[in-house]
Phi, psi and omega in degrees: 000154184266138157201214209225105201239182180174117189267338159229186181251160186177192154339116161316314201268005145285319174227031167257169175212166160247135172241181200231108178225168193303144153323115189285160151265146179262133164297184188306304197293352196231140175260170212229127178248140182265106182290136191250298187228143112226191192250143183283133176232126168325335187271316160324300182303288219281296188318341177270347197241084146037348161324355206244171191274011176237102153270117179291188206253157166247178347270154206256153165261117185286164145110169201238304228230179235120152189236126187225188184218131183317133167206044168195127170225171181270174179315314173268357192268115186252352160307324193231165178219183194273157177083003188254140202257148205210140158273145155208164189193168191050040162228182187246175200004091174279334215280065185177153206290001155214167181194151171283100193220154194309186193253327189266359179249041163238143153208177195295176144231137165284155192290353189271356163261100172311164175320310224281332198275299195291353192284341185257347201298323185279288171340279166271326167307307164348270176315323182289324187296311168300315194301315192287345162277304214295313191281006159066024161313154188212144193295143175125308187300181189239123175238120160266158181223157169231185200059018195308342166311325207287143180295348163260331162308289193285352155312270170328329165294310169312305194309298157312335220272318197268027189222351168120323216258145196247127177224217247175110191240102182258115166233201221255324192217197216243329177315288202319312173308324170300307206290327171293303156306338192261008151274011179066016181278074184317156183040065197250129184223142178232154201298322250268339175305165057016302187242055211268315178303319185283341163292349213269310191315292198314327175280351177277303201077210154310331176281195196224153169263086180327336184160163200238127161276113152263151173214018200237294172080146172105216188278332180305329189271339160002286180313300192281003195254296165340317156257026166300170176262177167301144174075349196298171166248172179239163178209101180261115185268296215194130181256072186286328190276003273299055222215110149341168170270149134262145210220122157289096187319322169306278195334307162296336191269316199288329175310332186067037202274176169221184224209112163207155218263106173224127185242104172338287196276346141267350164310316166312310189273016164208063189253131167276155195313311166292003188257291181331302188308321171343274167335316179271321180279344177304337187286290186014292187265336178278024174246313174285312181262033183089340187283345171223146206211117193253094181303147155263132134319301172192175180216123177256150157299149177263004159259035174248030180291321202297316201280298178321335165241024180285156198274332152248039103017252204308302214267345166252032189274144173278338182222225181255139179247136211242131178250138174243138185287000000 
């Protein structure tokens, strides 16, 4: 089967190819998907170049997530069946025309979802649907994030907008800002502002802010832990500037804020099987009646992988960028 392979780590568009490597078999506990879209994800990227907190064995098959169409299943799996079309994500090597995954990290998708929409559905939404359990929000409160541009950002803006909770959306530039607006995405301020914190205060008012998404690191979680409320969380998603936090000590202490570490895709893989589902029909329904809304970029061929993971690609894209196999 062709797939997107790379035998040590490194630059992507240096060490990825596209190969041939044998059809997997699924063990008892796993079913074997005939791949339809998957999706390039930053935690894809940073895992070829050896960076992400999960390392394969080489040499690897890239990719997390994927939309399939079922066609082998194990001994043990009785739920699910062959001809059934399904998502998965926090599994390996999608980026290649089949791939394998335990049985509890597949699910179904109904047809009222297109490919493009189920190949993403699961991942970035995920993690944003989890950030918003992790940080405990309740309709009313208020949470800012930055990198809000990001395929878990405008998750999270959606996500929060249908559950009541308001939220504070920080990006870098005045484009990023169209783009957040033209998703119906409210309360957007971007640093490129001089005076982006007095937009932020002015759009808080008299309330507080409950908690912060850093996905940035460096100075940024400063900014954000600075406009927390008392009591308020911080939550560290993700470090693109690849720059420590600097952390104002006053800030932590008078505030009493508190400081937590959150990594998605284990948390998923060890989320029990009813909480998950849970999670996923909500993305379900809030994807079927509109309220979460996942842009594409584009869809490559996988022996266009080198173009599909160039960086600039990746650093001027609007949406997700999708591999057909």
């Amino acid at each position: 089967m062709r797939s997107a392979t790379y035998d040590h780590f490194g630059k992507p568009t240096e060490v990825l190819s596209l190969g041939d490597n044998p059809v997997p078999e699924p063990k008892a506990n796993e079913v074997r998907v005939k791949t339809t879209l998957a999706s390039i994800h930053n935690h894809d990227l940073l895992t070829i170049r050896g960076q992400y907190g999960f390392k394969p064995k080489m040499p690897a098959i890239a990719g997390s997530e994927a939309v399939g169409i079922i066609d082998a299943i194990g001994d043990e799996v009785k739920d699910l069946e062959v001809g059934q079309r399904v998502a998965a994500a926090s599994v390996q090597a999608t980026w290649a025309e089949y791939f394998v995954a335990p049985k509890d990290m597949v699910f179904a998708i109904p047809e009222s979802l297109d490919d493009e929409m189920a190949a993403q559905l699961i991942a970035m939404p995920l993690s944003a649907l989890m950030m918003i359990e992790f940080l405990e929000l309740q309709p009313g409160q208020w949470v800012i994030h930055n990198a809000a541009n990001g395929a878990v950002g405008k998750s999270l803006a959606m996500l929060a907008a249908a559950r009541g909770i308001k939220t504070i959306n920080v990006v870098r530039s005045q484009d990023a800002l169209k783009e957040l607006a033209d998703l119906g995405i409210k309360n957007n301020v971007s640093t490129s502002d001089d005076d982006w914190k007095e937009q932020v205060r002015h759009i808080v008012g008299d309330e507080k802010i409950s908690a912060a998404v850093d996905s940035v690191g460096g100075e940024n979680s400063g900014e954000l832990l600075s406009l927390l409320g008392h009591y308020g969380t911080l939550a560290s998603f993700g470090l693109m500037s690849g720059k420590p936090m600097v952390i104002n000590p006053t800030d932590m202490i008078f505030k009493q804020a508190l400081m937590k570490g959150f990594w998605g895709s284990k948390l998923s893989q060890e989320m029990s099987v009813e909480h998950k589902k849970r999670l996923i029909n909500e993305l379900i329904d809030r994807a079927v009646n509109g309220q979460l809304k996942l842009p594409v970029e584009g869809v490559f061929d996988l022996a266009d992988i080198t173009q599909a993971v160039s960086g600039k690609l990746q650093a001027g894209k609007n949406g997700k960028v999708l591999l057909k196999p």
